[in-house]
Structures are given as C-alpha cells and as structure tokens.
DOKOL-56089 format. One record per residue (C-alpha): residue number from 1; x, y, z. Coordinates in steps of 0.2 Angstrom, whole numbers, always signed. Layout:
N
[tiza NUM, [X, Y, Z]]
...
This chain:
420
[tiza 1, [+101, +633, +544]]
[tiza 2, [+115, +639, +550]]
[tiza 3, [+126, +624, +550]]
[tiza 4, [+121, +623, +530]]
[tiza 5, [+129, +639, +527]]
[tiza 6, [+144, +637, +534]]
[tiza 7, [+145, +621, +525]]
[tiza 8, [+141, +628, +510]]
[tiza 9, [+155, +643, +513]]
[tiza 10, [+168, +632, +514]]
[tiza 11, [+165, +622, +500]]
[tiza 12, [+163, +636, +488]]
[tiza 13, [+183, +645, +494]]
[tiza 14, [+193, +631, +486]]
[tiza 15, [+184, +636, +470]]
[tiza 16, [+188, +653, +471]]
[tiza 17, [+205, +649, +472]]
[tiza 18, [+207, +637, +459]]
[tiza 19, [+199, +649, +450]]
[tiza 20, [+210, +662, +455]]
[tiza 21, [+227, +652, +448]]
[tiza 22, [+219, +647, +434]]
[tiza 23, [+216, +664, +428]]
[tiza 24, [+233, +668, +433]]
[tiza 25, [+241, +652, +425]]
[tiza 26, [+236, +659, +409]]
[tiza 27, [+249, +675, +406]]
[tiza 28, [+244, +687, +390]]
[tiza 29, [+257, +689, +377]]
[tiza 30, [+256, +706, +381]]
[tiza 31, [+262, +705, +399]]
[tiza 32, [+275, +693, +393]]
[tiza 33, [+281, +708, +383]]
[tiza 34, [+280, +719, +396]]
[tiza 35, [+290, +708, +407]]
[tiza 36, [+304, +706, +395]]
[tiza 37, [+305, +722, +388]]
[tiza 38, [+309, +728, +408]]
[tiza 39, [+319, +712, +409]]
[tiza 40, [+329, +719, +393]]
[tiza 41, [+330, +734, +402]]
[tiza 42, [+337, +730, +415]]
[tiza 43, [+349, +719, +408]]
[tiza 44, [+353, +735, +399]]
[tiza 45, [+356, +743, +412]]
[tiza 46, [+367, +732, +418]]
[tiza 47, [+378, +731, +402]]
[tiza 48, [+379, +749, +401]]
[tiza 49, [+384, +751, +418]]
[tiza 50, [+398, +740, +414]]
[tiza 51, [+402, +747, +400]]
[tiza 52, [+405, +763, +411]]
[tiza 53, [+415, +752, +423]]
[tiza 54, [+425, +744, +410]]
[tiza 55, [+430, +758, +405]]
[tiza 56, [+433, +767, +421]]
[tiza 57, [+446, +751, +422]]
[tiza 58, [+452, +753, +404]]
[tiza 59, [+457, +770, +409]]
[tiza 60, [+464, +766, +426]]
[tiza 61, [+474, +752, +415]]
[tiza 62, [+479, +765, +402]]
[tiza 63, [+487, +779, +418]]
[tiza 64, [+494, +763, +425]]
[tiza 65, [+505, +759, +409]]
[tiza 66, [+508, +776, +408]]
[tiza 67, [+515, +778, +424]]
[tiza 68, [+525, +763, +421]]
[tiza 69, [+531, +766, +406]]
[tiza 70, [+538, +781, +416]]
[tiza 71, [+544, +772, +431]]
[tiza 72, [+554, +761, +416]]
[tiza 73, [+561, +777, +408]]
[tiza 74, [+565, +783, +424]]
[tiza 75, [+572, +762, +431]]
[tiza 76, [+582, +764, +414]]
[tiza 77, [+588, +782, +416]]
[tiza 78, [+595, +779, +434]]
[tiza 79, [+605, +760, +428]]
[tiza 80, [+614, +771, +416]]
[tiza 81, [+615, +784, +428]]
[tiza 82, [+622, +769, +440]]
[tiza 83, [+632, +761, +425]]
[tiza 84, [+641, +780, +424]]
[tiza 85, [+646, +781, +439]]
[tiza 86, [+651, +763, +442]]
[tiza 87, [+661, +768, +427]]
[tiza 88, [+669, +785, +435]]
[tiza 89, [+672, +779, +452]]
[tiza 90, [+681, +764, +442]]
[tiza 91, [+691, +776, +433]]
[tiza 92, [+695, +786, +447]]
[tiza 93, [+701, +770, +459]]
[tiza 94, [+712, +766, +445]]
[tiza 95, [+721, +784, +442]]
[tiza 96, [+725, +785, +462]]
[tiza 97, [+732, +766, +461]]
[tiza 98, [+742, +772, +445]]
[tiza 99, [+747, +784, +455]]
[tiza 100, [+755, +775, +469]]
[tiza 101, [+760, +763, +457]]
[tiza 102, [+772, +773, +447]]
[tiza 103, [+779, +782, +462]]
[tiza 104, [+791, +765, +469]]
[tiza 105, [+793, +766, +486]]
[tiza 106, [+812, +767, +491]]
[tiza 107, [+819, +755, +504]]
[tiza 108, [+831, +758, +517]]
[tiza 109, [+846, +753, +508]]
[tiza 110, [+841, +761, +491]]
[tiza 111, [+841, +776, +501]]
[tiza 112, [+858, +771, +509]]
[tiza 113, [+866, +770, +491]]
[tiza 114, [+859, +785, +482]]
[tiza 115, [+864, +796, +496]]
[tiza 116, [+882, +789, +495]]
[tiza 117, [+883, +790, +477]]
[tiza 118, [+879, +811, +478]]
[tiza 119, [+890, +814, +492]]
[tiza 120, [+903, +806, +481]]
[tiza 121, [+896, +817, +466]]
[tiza 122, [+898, +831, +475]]
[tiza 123, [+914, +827, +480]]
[tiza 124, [+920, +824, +463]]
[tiza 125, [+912, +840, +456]]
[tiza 126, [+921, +850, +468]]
[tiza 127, [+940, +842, +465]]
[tiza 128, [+936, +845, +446]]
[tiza 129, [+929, +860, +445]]
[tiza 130, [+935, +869, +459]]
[tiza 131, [+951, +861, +464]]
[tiza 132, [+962, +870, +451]]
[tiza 133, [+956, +890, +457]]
[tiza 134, [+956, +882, +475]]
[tiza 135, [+972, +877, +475]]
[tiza 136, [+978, +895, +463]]
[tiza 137, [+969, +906, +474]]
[tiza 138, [+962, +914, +457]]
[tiza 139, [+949, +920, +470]]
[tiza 140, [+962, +933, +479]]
[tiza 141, [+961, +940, +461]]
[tiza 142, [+941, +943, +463]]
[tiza 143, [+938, +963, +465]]
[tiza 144, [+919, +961, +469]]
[tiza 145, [+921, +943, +479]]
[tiza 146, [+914, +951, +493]]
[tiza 147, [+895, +946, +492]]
[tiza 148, [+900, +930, +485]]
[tiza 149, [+911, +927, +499]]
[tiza 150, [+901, +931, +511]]
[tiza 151, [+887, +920, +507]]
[tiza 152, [+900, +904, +506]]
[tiza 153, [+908, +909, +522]]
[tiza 154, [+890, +910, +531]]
[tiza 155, [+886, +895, +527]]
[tiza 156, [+902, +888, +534]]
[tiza 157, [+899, +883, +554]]
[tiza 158, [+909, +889, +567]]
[tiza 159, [+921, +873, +566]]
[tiza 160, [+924, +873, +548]]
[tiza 161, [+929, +894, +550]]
[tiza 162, [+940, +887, +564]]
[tiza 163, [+950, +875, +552]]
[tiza 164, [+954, +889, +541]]
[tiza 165, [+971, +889, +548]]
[tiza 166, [+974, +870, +544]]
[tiza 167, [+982, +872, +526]]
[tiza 168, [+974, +860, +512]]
[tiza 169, [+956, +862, +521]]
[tiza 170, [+947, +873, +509]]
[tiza 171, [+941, +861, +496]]
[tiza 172, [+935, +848, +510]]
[tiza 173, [+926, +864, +518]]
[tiza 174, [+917, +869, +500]]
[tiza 175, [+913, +852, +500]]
[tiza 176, [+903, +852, +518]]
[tiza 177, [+895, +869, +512]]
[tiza 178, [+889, +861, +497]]
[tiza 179, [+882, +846, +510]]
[tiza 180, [+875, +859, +521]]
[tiza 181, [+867, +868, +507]]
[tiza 182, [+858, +854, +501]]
[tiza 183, [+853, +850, +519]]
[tiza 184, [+847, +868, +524]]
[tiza 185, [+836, +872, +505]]
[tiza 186, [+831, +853, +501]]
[tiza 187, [+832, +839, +516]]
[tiza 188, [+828, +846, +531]]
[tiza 189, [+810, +856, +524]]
[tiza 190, [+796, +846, +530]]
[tiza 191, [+793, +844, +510]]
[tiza 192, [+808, +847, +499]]
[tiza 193, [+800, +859, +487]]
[tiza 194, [+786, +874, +489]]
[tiza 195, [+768, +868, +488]]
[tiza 196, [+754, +883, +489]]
[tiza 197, [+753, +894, +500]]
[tiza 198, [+744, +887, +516]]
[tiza 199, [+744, +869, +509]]
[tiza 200, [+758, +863, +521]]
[tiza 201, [+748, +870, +538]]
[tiza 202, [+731, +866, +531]]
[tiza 203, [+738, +847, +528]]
[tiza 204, [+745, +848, +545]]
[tiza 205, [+728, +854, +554]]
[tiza 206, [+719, +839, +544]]
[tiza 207, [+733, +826, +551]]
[tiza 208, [+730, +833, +569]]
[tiza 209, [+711, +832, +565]]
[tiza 210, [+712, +812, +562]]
[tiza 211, [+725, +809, +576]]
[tiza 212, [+709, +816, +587]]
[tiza 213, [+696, +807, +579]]
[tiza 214, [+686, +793, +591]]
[tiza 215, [+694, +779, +587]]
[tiza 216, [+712, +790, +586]]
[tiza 217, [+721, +782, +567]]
[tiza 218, [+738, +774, +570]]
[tiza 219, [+752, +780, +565]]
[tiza 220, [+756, +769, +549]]
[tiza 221, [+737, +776, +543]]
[tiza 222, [+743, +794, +547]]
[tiza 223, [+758, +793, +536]]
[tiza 224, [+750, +785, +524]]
[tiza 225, [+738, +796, +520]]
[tiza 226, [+753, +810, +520]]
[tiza 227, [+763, +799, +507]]
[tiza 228, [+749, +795, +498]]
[tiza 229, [+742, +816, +499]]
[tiza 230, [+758, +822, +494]]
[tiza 231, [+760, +810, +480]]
[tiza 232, [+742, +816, +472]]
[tiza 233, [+750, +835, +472]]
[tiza 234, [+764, +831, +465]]
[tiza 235, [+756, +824, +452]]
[tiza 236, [+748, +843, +447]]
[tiza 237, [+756, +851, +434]]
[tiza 238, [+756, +866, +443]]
[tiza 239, [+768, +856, +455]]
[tiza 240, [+781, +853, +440]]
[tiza 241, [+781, +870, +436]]
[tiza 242, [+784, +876, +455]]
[tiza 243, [+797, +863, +455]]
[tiza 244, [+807, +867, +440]]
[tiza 245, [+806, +887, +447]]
[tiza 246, [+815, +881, +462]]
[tiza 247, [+828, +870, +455]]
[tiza 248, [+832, +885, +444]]
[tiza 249, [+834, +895, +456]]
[tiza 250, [+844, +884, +469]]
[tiza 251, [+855, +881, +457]]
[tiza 252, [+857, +900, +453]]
[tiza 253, [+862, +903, +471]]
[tiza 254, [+873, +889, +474]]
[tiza 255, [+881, +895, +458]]
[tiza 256, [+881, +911, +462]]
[tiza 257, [+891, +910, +479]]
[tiza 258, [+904, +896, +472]]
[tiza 259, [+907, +908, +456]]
[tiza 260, [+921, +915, +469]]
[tiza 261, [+932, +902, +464]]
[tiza 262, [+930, +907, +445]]
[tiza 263, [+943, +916, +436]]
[tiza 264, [+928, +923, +423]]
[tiza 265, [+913, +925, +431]]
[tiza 266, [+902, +933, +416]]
[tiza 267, [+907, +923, +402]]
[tiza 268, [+906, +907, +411]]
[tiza 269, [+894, +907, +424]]
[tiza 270, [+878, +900, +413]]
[tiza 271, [+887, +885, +410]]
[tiza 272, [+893, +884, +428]]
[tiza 273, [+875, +884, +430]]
[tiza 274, [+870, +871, +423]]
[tiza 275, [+883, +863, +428]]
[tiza 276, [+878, +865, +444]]
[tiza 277, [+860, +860, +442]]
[tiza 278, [+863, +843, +433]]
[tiza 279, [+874, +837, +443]]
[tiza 280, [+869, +841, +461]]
[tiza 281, [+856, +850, +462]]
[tiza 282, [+843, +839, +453]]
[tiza 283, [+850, +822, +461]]
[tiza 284, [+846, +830, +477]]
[tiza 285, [+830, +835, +472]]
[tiza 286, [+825, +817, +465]]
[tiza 287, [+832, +810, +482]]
[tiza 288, [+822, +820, +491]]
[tiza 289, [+805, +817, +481]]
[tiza 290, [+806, +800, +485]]
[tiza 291, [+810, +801, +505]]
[tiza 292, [+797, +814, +508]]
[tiza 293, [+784, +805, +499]]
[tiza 294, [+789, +788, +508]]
[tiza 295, [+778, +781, +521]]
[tiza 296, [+796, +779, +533]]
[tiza 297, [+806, +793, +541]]
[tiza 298, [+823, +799, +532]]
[tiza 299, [+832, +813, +541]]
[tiza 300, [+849, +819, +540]]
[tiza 301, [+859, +823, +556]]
[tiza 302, [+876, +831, +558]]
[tiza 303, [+887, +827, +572]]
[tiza 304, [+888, +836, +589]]
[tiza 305, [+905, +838, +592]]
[tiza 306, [+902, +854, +578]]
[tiza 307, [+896, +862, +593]]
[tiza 308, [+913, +862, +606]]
[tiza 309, [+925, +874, +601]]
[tiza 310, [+944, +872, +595]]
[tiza 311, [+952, +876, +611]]
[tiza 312, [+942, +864, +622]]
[tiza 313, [+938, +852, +609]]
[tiza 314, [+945, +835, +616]]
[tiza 315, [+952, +821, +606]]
[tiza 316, [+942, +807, +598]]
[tiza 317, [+946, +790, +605]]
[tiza 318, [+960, +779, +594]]
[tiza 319, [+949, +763, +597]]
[tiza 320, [+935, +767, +587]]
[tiza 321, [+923, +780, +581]]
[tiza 322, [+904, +782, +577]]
[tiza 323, [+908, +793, +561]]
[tiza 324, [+918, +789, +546]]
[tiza 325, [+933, +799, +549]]
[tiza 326, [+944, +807, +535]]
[tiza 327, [+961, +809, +539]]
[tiza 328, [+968, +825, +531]]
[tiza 329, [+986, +823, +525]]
[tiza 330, [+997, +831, +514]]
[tiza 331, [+997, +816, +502]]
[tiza 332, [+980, +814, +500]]
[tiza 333, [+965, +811, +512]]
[tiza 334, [+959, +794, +515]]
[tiza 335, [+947, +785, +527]]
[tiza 336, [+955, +782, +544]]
[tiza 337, [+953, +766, +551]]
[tiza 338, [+956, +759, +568]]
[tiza 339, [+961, +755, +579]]
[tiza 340, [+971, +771, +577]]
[tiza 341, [+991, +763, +584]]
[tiza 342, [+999, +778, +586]]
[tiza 343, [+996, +799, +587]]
[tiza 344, [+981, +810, +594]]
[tiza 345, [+964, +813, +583]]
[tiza 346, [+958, +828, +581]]
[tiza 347, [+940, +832, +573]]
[tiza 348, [+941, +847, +563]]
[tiza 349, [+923, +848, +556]]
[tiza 350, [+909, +839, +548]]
[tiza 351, [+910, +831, +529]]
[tiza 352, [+894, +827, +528]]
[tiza 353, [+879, +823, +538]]
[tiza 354, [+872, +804, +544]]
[tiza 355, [+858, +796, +536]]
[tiza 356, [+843, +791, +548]]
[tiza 357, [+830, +779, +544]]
[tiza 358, [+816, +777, +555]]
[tiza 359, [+802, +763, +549]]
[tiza 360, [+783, +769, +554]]
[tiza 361, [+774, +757, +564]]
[tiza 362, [+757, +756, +570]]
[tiza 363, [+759, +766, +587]]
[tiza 364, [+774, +774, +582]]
[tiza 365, [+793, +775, +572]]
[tiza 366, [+805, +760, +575]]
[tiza 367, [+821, +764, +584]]
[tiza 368, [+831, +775, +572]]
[tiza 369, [+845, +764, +561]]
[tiza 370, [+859, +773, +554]]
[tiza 371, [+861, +770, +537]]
[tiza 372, [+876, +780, +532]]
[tiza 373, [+886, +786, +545]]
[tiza 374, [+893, +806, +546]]
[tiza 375, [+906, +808, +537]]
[tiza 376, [+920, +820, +550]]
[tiza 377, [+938, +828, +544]]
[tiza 378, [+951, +823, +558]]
[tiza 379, [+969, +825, +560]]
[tiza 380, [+983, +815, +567]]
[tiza 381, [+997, +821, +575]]
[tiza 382, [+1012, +813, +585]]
[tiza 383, [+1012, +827, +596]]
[tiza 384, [+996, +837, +604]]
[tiza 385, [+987, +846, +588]]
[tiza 386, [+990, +865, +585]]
[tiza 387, [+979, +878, +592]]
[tiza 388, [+972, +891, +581]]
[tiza 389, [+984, +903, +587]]
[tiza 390, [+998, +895, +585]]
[tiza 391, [+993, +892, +568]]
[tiza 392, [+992, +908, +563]]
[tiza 393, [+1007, +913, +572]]
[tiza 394, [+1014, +900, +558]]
[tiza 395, [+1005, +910, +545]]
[tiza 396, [+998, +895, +536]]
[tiza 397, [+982, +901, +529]]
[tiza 398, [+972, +892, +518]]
[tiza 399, [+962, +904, +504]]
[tiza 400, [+945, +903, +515]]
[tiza 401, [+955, +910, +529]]
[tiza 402, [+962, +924, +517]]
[tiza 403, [+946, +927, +509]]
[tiza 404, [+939, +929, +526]]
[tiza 405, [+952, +942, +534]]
[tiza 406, [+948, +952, +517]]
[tiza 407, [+928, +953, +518]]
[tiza 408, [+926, +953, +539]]
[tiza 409, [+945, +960, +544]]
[tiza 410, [+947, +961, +563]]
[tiza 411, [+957, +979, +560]]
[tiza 412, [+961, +991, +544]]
[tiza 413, [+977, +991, +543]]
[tiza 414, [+976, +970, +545]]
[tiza 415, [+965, +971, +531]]
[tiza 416, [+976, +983, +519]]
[tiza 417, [+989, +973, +522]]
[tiza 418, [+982, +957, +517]]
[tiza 419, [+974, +965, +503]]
[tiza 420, [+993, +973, +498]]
C-alpha cells in the first residue's frame, strides 16, 4: 500500500508543475500594462534624470565659455599690454643709442688739433685785442684798475710775477693767464660745467658701488657707464640752461679782469663780452664737453720747473727739451729749435699747459701719451741771464710789473712815486 502511494505521488508533481507554467505562460493584458507602464516609468525616470544631468553639463559648459571668454579678454589684454611695452622698451633702446650716436667720440689726435687751434685763438685774440693797450700802457691811465688788476695778477703764478722785470713779457703773461683761466674754471673740474647739486658725489658713490660688486666691473665698463651717464644729463634741458648761465658768467669774469687793458671800460665792455664768450670761452666749453664725456682720459698738465724760483732756477739743457720752447726776443718770438749752438736758456714761465691722453683699458689707463707738448717762454743769452735785481736796478719794468708796484707796493713813498 504504501509503495502505491508513493508511486502515485510522484507521478502526480510533474503535473502540477506543467500546470504551474502553463498558467504562467499565459500573461493577462493587464499585467502586460502594468509591466510597461513601470517600464515607462522607469525609463522616465531615467530620461528626466538626464535631462537634469544634461543640464547640470550645459551649465558647467556655459561657466566654462564664460570663463574662457574671460581668460581670452584677459590673453588679449595682456598681448597688447606685451605689444606696448615691446613698443616702449623699443623706443626707449633707441633714444639712448641716439644719444650716444649724436655725441661722436673724439679721438686722440682730434683732441690734439682742437686744443692747438684754441691755444693759437687765444693767442691771436690777445695780439689783437690787447696788444695795442699792452704795449700803450693805457692801463697806467685806469683810476679804479685796482680790483681788476688784482684778479689778473692772482691768477698769474709766482714765475710769470717774476718775469715782470723782462720787458716785452706782459702780452705772453696775459696769454698764460687766459690758459690758466681756462684750466682752473673748465679743464681741470671733474665735469666742465655744474650739474645739481649732489649729482657729482651721488655718481661717485654709485662708481665706488660697482667697483665693489662680486664679480668687481673693469675699468673700461666703469668709464663707460660715466661717458655714457653724463651723456644722458646733458641731454636735459635743464643742463643747457645751467650751461649757458655759466658760460655767461665765465665770460663776464674773464672780461671783467682783462677790461684793465681797456681805455673805456663802460662803453665797451658788452661787446668785449661777447667778444670774449665767442671766441674762447665757448671753444673751451665745447672742448671740454667732448673730453669729459669721452670714455679715455684727457688731462692738462703744466710744467714743474714753475715751481723753482728765479734765483736758483738752473739752465735748460741746449741739446733738447721736453717742452715747446718760445724764445722771447725783441723782434718777435719764435719756436726755438735745437740743438741750441750757442747762449744760456732760461725758462721764464709756462705758455700753456700739455695735453695728456690716457686710453682706458680693461684693468686700467694706458701709459699716458703726450699729445701736445707745454708750451714754456725762455730766453737766450750769450752771457749768464739777469737776475731780478739787477733787472730792476735797470728799471726795465714791463706794465704788469708797474700795475703790480701800484696795487701791492712794497712801501708808500715807492708807491707814490710810481703813481707820480
């Protein structure tokens, strides 16, 4: 019995289940809409979310364009900004070459030729303007010649005041004052006309500053720079101003203390002036602007034998000389040339000073080249050459030597009589 059931148990499951799947084989039209309505749904879903994430990424697209439309605006502000300074700093490199291409840089024998040609101005200018009242002693006339006179006669060094006693020595003496003059107020300043206040020492602290940098700048970069920094201020118009204050006024004072000489001071002395100012005072100054700008040393150097006094001044050798001598002579002075055959030569004073050139190197200046030699006045004389003592025993003053006893006399009654 019980084997039956069993047998009839598990022949009757397989029905069931084919049962089953046939039941479930057969969906109803409403569960099929169920089914796609929830399928819809979720597909719905799924489109709306994105939809929401499209436009999450529209949005992100649109503040991306915006910010790149920015960063262009800003990429084409800064190239313009770029081309405008390109544009400036182009400008600017080419004013400071035009600059140092306008100012020509004067050689060694240019130099050489323009300081020959205004000694030999000077020269001139003094024979013709001054020779005449020179050799008239129009200045004994003079009533107020004593501040005039004493500035000329300061100026004078203690060798030409001791050629005073050689006659026909006054016009070469007004002529080396003239020299010395343009030496002492143009030549000889480290730059030949006022700059601002402070400029020269705050020029000289930035020069010591770069000789101490780490590596040190050569010497040819250090003058450089000054040639080239000097050039740039000069190039101010405040500088041309400054500069045509002092010409005016150095030409004012050289006037003023050769205006001895003249016979009518007040009447004439404007266009003594100018006379003055054309013809040396601005051909030093234009001299000078191109030695002091020049990357190369000039300097001017009188001799030393100013220094020894007349009594144990010795006599130059007859063989040759290391300065242009002038001979003085009654007929005319002319350039002595030796050997010297006969006669004693004694320096009296200096003409005019030597020009020095001194080329800049890398470490330092190239050996110093003399490029015009100083001019001396020298006398020659058969016998030994007269003291100063004797020659004023002889009483052979020249008009300096009078104008001198009447504005320093060594006693009054000296003094009166001179002016008698």
């Amino acid at each position: 019995m019980e084997m039956k059931h069993s047998t009839s148990g598990q022949s009757e499951a397989p029905k069931q289940i084919t049962s089953h799947y046939s039941e479930g084989a057969k969906i109803s039209p409403e569960a099929e809409l169920n089914a796609s309505m929830l399928e819809q749904c979720e597909i719905s879903d799924k489109l709306r979310a994105s939809e929401r994430e499209c436009k999450q990424l529209q949005g992100q697209i649109v503040k991306l364009k915006a910010k790149l439309g920015n960063s262009e605006k800003i990429c084409s502000q800064l190239q313009a900004q770029l081309l405008d300074f390109e544009k400036q700093r182009t400008e600017i490199t080419d004013f400071v070459f035009s600059l140092h291409r306008r100012e020509e840089k004067i050689t060694s024998s240019d130099a050489a030729n323009e300081f020959h040609s205004l000694c030999v101005t000077v020269e001139d200018w003094v024979q013709s303007k001054l020779g005449n009242a020179i050799g008239l002693r129009l200045a004994e006339r003079s009533i107020d010649a004593n501040n005039r006179t004493k500035l000329l006669l300061n100026i004078i060094p203690k060798s030409g005041r001791d050629a005073f006693n050689y006659p026909d020595t006054d016009e070469c003496n007004v002529y080396a004052a003239v020299m010395r003059f343009l030496c002492i107020e143009i030549f000889d300043k480290d730059f030949y006309c006022p700059i601002s206040p402070g400029a020269m020492e705050f020029l000289t602290s930035i020069e010591k500053s770069m000789r101490n940098l780490d590596p040190p700048r050569d010497h040819i970069t250090l003058r450089t720079w000054r040639s080239e920094t000097f050039t740039a201020m000069t190039k101010r118009s405040a500088f041309s101003k400054g500069r045509q204050i002092y010409s005016d006024k150095l030409s004012e004072d050289l006037a003023y203390m050769l205006s001895v000489f003249l016979p009518d001071r007040r009447s004439d002395f404007k266009k003594f002036c100018c006379s003055v100012q054309d013809t040396i005072i601005e051909p030093a100054l234009k001299l000078a602007h191109k030695m002091h700008l020049s990357v190369d040393k000039f300097t001017f150097q009188y001799t030393n034998l100013a220094k020894s006094s007349l009594e144990t001044r010795r006599p130059l050798p007859s063989e040759s000389c290391a300065f242009e001598c002038i001979h003085l002579s009654p007929l005319g002075n002319m350039k002595l040339t030796f050997p010297v055959q006969e006669g004693t030569i004694t320096y009296l004073f200096d003409l005019s000073p030597a020009l020095i050139f001194e080329e800049a190197q890398t470490v330092a200046f190239r050996e110093p080249q003399v490029l015009k030699k100083a001019r001396i006045l020298v006398i020659v004389t058969k016998e030994e050459p007269v003291s100063s003592i004797e020659a004023r025993q002889r009483e052979s003053f020249t008009l300096l030597g009078l104008l001198k006893e009447i504005v320093y006399p060594r006693s009054t009654s000296h003094s009166v009589k001179r002016n008698g």
